[in-house]
Phi, psi and omega in degrees: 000126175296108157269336179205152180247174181223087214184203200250155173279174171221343183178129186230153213218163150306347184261310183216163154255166195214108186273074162310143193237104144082005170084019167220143193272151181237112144292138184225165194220109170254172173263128166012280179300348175297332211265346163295355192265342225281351183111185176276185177279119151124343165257178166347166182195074195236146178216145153294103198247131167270120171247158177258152156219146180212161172332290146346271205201175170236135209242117148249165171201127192271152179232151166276357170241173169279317179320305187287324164329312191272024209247313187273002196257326194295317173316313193273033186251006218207123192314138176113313204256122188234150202292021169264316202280323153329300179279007152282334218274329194273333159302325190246026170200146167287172193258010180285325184292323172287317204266358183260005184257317170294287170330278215253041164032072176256091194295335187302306180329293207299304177300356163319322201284110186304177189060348166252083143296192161340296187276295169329326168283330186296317185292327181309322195256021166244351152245044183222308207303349163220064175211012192242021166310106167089024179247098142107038171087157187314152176313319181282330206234038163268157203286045190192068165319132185295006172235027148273352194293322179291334179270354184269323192244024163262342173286322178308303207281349175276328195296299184308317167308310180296354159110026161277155195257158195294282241280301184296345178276331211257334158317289190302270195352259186340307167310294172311340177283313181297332185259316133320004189340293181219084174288143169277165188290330140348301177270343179285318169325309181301306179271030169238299175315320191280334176301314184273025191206001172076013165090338203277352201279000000 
């Protein structure tokens, strides 16, 4: 079983990437915010590799930490949950942001994710909420405090009326909260549009 590659990038799609190894190439499936980090075609690589195997086909899918890999094996541990809607779930939320959406059963977060309703999200924080020991920071310090949740997802929802895409608000969101702890939403607002635009909006 493939656990971690080690190469070159050689070709990237919106979808997947393809790592040479050794004179031989591997597709891999990443989450979204992975493939703005791996560089241009032709550099350095290391991925964390998850491999599927099915009748059909081998399947790999890359993390740039082990935590998040071992973050994405845990999901797709969970009825239901198959390893498109897992890498969905890890493209559009970081994952401090994932294990901190599960604590405090923040079902609105979760359902952010294209493919989690309403129930599906639900089932997710009643099977995570005690199994994320030690993923995305102590249980007490993660960067979104639960009685920030209203204001976080009044800032999400502002963000979105304004035609920003899920994968880029739960990124700056995440960020601005964190450098801002205690910012009013205004401001939070402000510094999530410059974040995402270079200031230029």
């Amino acid at each position: 079983m493939i656990r971690l590659l080690e190469g070159t990038l050689r070709h990237r799609t919106p979808d997947y990437v393809v790592i040479g190894c050794s004179g031989v190439g591997y597709r891999v499936r990443v989450p979204v915010p992975l493939l703005s980090k791996l560089g241009s075609v032709g550099q350095p690589a290391v991925l964390w590799i998850h491999t599927q195997v099915r009748d059909d086909a081998i399947s790999l899918f890359g993390f740039e930490a082990h935590e998040d890999l071992e973050l994405f094996e845990t999901l797709i541990g969970i009825n239901g949950i198959g390893a498109k809607i897992a890498l969905a779930m890890m493209s559009t939320l970081p994952t401090r942001r994932l294990v901190q959406a599960v604590r405090t059963e923040d079902v609105r977060t979760l359902t952010a994710v294209p493919g989690i309703g309403k129930r599906s999200a639900e089932r997710i924080v009643v099977e995570l909420r005690d199994r994320l020991d030690g993923f995305g920071g102590p249980a007490g310090g993660a960067s979104i405090p639960p009685s920030d949740n209203a204001l976080v997802a009044d800032l999400e929802s502002g963000l979105a009326n304004l035609g920003f895409k899920s994968k880029e608000i739960a990124r700056a969101v995440e960020k601005v909260v964190s450098d801002q702890p205690e910012a009013d939403l205004g401001d939070l607002l402000a510094a999530a549009i410059a974040e995402m635009t270079g200031g230029k909006r």
